[in-house]
Residue frames relative to the residue before (quaternion, step in Angstrom):
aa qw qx qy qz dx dy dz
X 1.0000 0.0000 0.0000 0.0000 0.00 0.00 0.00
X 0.1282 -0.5810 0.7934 0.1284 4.10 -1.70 0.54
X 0.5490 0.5473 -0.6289 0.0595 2.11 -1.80 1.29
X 0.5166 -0.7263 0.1929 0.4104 3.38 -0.57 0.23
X 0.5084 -0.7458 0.3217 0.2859 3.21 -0.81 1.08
X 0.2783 0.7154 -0.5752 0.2826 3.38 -0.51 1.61
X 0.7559 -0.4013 0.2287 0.4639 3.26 -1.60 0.88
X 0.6988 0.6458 -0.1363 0.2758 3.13 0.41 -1.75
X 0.5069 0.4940 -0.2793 0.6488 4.10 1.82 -0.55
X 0.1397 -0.5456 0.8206 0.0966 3.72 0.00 -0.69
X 0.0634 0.6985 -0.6786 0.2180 2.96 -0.75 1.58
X 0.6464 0.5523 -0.2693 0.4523 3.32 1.39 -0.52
X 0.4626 0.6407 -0.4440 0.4224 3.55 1.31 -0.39
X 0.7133 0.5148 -0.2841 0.3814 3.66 1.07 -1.15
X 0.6815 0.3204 -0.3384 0.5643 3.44 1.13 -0.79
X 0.3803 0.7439 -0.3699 0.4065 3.72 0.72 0.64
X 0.7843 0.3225 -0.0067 0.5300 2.93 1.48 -1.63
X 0.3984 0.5802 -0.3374 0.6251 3.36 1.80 -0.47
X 0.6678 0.5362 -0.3882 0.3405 4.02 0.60 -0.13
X 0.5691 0.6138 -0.2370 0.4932 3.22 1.59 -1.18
X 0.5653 -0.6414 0.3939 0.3374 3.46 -1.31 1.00
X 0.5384 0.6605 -0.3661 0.3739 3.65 0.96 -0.67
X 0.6761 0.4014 -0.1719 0.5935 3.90 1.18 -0.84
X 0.3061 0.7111 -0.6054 0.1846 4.09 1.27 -0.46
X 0.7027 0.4355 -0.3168 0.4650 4.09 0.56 -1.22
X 0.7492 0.4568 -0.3466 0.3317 4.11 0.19 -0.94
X 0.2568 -0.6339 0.7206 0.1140 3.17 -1.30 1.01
X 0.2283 -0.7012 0.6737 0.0483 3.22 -2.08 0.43
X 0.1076 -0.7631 0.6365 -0.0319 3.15 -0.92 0.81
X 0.3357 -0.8069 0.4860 0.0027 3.40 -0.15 2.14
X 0.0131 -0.7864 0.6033 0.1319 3.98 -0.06 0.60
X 0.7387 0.5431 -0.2456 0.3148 3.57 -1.13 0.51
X 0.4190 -0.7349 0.5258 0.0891 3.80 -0.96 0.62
X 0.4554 0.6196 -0.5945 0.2352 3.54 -1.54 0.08
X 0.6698 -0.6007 0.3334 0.2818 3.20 -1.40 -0.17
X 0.2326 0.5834 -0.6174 0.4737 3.69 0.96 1.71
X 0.5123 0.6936 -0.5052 0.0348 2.95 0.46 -1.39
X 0.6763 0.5663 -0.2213 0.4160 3.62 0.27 -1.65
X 0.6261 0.4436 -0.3356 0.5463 3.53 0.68 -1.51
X 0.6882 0.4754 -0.4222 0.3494 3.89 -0.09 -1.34
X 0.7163 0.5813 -0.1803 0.3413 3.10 0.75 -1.35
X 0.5722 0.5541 -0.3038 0.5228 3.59 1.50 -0.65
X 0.5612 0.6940 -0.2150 0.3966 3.00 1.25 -1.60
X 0.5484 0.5514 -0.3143 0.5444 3.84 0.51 -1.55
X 0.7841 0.3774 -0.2678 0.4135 3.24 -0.25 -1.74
X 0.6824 0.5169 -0.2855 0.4308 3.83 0.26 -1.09
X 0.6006 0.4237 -0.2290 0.6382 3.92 1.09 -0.41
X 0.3122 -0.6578 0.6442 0.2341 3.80 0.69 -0.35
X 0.5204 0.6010 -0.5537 0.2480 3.69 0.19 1.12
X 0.3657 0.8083 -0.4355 0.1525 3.57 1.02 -0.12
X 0.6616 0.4538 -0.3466 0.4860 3.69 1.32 0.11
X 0.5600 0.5494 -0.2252 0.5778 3.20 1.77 0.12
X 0.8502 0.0947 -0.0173 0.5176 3.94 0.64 -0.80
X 0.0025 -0.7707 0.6371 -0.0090 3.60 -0.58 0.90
X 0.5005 -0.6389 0.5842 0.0038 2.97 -1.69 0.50
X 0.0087 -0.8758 0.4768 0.0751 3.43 0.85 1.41
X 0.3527 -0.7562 0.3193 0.4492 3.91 1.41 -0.28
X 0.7196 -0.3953 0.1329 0.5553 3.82 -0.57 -0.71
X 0.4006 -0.7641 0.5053 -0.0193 3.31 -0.68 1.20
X 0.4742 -0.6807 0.5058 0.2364 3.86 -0.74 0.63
X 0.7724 -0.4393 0.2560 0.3805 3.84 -0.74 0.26
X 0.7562 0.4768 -0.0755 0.4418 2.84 0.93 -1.56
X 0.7306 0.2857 -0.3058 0.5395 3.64 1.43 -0.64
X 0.3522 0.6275 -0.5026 0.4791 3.70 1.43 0.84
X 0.7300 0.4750 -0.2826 0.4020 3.37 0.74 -1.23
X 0.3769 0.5896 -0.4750 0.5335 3.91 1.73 -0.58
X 0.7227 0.5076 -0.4352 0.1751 2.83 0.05 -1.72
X 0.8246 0.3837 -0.1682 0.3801 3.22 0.28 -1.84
X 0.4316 0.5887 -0.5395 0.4197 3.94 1.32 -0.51
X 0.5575 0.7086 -0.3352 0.2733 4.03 0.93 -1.43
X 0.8312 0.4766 -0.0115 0.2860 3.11 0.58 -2.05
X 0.3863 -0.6065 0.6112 0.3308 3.67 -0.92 0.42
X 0.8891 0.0809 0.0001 0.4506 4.05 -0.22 -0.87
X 0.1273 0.7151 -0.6698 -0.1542 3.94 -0.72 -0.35
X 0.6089 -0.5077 0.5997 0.1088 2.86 -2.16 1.37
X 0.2746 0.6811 -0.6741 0.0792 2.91 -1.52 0.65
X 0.0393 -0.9080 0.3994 -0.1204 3.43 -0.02 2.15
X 0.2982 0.8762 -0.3625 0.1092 3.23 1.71 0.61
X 0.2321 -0.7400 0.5208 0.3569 3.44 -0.06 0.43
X 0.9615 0.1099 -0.1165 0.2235 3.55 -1.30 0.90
X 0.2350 0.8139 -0.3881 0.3629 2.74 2.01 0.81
X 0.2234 -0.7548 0.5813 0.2060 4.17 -0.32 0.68
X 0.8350 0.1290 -0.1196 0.5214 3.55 0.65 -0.91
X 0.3259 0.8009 -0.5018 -0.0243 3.81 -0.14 0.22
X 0.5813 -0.6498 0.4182 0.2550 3.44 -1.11 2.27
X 0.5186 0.6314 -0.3874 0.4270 3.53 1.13 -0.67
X 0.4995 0.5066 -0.3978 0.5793 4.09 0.91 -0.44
X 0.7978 0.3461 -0.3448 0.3534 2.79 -0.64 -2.12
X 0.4803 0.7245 -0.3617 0.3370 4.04 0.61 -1.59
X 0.7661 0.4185 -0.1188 0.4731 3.60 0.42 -1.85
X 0.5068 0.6268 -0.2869 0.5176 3.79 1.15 -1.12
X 0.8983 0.1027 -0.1514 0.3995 3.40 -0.45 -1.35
X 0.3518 0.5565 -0.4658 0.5913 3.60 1.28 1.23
X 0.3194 -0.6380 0.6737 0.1925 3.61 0.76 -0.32
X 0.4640 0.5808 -0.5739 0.3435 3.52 0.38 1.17
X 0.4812 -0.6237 0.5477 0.2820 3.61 -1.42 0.15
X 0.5708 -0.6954 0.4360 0.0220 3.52 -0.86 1.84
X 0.2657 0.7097 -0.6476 0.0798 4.09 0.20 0.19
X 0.5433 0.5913 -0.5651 0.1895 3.08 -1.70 1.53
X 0.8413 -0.4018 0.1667 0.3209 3.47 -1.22 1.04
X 0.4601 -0.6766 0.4624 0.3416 3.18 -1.23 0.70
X 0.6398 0.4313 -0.4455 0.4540 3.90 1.30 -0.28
X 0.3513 0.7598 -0.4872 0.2487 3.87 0.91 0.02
X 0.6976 -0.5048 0.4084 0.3027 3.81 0.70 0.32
X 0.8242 0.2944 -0.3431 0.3409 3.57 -1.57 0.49
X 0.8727 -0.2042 0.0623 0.4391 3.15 -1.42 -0.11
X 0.0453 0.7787 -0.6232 -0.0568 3.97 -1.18 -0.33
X 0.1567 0.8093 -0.5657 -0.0222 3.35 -0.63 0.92
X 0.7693 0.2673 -0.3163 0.4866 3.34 -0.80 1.31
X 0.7433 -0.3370 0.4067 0.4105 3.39 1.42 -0.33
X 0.7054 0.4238 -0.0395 0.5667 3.24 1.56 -0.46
């Protein structure tokens, strides 16, 4: 996942789910800076994922575009985010989108 690291992403929902036996195989690679960091980073350790989720920090365009060329899915658990570049980013990569039904933007039907 990119983004910046703030209350306001839930970043912690992911290393939440990275606990659950279903995820025991998936690593993460966290792109991006701000003031979670430390907490997330305690957090990893405090869950016993650190061989599982790293923290590559803020990255340049081009090693975003690695990033996402790399990956199978990217997270995006912000809660109430209307536009996030982090979608659109993951989209025109032809990547699969995981995140919350309060996470902002369109909805049609409920959904």
């Amino acid at each position: 996942m990119a983004s910046r690291l703030t209350p306001l992403k839930r970043i912690h929902l992911v290393l939440e789910a990275l606990r659950l036996p279903p995820a025991q195989m998936v690593r993460c690679v966290i792109v991006g800076d701000g003031e979670s960091r430390d907490w997330l980073a305690n957090l990893t350790k405090e869950y016993g994922l650190e061989e599982r989720v790293t923290f590559a920090g803020q990255v340049s365009e081009a090693e975003l575009l690695d990033h996402l060329a790399c990956c199978r899915a990217v997270c995006f658990p912000a809660i109430e985010e209307d536009y996030g570049l982090v979608t659109v980013e993951a989209f025109a990569s032809q990547k699969a989108v995981i995140t919350c039904t309060d996470s902002g933007g369109p909805t049609e039907n409920g959904a």
